[in-house]
C-alpha positions in Angstrom: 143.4 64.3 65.1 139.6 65.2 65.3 137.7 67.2 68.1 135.8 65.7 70.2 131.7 66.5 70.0 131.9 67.7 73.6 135.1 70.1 72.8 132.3 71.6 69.7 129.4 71.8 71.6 131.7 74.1 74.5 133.1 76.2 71.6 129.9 77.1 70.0 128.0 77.3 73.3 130.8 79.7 73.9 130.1 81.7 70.7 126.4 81.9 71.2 127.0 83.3 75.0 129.9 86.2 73.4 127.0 87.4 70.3 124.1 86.9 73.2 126.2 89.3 75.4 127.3 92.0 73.0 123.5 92.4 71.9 122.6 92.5 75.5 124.9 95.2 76.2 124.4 97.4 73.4 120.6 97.4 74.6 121.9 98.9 77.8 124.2 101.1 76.8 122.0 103.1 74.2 123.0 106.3 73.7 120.1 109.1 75.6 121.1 111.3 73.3 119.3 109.3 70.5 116.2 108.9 72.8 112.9 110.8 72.7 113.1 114.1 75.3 110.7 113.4 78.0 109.1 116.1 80.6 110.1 114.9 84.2 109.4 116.4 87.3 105.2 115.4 87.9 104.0 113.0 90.6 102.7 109.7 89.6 99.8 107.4 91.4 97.5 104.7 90.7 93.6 105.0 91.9 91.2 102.2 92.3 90.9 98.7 92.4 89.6 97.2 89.2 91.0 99.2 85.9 92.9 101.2 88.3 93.6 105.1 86.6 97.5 105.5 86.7 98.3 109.4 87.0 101.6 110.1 84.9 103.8 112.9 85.3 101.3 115.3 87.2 102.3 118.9 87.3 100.6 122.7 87.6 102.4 124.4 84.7 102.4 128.7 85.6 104.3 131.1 83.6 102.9 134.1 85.4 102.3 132.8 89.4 98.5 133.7 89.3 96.8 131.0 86.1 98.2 127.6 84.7 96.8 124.7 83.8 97.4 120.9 84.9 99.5 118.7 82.5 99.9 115.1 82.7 98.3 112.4 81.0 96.1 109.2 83.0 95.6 105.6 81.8 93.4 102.6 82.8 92.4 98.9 81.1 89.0 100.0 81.2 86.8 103.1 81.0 87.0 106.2 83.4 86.4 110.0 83.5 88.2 112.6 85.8 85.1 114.4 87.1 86.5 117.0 89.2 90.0 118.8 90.9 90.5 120.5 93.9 93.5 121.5 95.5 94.8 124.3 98.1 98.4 125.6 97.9 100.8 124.1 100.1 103.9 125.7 101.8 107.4 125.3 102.0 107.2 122.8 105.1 104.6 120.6 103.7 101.3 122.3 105.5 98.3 123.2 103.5 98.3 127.3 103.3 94.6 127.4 103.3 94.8 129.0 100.2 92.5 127.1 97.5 92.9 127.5 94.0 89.7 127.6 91.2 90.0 124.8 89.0 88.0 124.8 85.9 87.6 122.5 82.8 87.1 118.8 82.3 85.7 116.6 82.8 88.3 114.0 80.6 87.5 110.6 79.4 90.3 108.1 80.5 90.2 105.8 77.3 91.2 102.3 77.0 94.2 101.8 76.7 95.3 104.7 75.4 97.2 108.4 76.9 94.3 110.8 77.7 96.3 113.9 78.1 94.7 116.7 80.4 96.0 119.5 78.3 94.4 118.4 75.3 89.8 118.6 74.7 88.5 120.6 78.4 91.9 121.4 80.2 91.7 122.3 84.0 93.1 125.9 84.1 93.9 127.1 87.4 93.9 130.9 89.1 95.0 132.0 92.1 98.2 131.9 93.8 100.7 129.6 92.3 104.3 130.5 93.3 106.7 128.2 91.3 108.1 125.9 93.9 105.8 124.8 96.2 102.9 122.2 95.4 99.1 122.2 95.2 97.6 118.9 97.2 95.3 118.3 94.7 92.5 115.7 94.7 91.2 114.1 91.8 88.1 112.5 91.6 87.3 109.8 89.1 83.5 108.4 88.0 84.4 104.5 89.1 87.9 104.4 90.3 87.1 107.1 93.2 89.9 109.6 94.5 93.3 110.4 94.9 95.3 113.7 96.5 98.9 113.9 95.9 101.3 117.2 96.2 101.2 118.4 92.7 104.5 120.4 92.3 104.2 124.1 90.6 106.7 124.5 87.4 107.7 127.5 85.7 106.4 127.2 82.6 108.9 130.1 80.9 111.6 127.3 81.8 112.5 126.1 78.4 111.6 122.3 79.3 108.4 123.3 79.4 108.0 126.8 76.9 106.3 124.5 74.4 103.5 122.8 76.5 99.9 124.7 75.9 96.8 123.4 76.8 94.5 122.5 73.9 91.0 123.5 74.2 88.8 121.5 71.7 86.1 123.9 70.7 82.9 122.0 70.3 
């Protein structure tokens, strides 16, 4: 008795789908535990219209309520520069306190391609009231891609998540 080529081409068809789907699975169900730990909790955007900046993981970082510093970490496909940040403390039902905070540092090159972090070269450090919590509608300002203000949230920066994450002046 011999098989018939249709009844050879199901079977392996069938084999390749079963090896196709336990690969595909596996994939999915990687264990997290294995993974890279990742910071969560910023505010993400995307500015302008040609090389738009993407802003990644946006937060004020305080340990004390009164300084802090900006981390996060902005991208584009061409060439950029954060020029400036603003920002005024906002309350616990979403209205601007009237409160602005000093910003100081920058300006950072947003390199092509690449992660330009803004707690690494001219970090913006922050003073004034910054009660962990709330957010800081903050605007940043970019040399081609123009301006964005999002609600920045405030961490606390004794939390162990984020114990570890220092800005990093380069001196020049």
């Amino acid at each position: 008795m011999t098989s018939s080529p249709s009844r050879i081409a199901r079977a392996t068809a069938a084999a390749a789908l079963a090896i196709a789907c336990s690969v595909g699975f596996a994939a999915c169900t990687q264990d997290p535990a294995r993974l890279p730990p990742t910071i969560g909790g910023g505010v993400n955007a995307e500015v302008g219209e040609q090389d738009p900046v993407k802003v990644l993981n946006l937060m004020l970082i305080t340990r004390d309520g009164t300084t802090g510093f900006l981390e996060g970490a902005l991208s584009t496909t061409g060439e950029d520069t954060l020029v400036s940040v603003s920002g005024e403390l906002v309350d616990a039902d979403n209205n601007p306190t009237g409160t602005p905070l000093v910003f100081e540092g920058g300006p950072t090159p947003v390199v092509t391609k690449q992660l330009s972090k803004l707690s690494v070269g001219n970090p913006y450090l922050v003073s004034g009231e910054i009660p962990v919590g709330l957010t800081v509608r903050t605007t940043l300002v970019f040399t081609h891609a123009g301006e964005v203000t999002l609600d920045v949230p405030i961490v606390d920066g004794n939390n162990v998540d984020y114990a570890t994450v220092t800005p990093q002046p380069t001196n020049l």
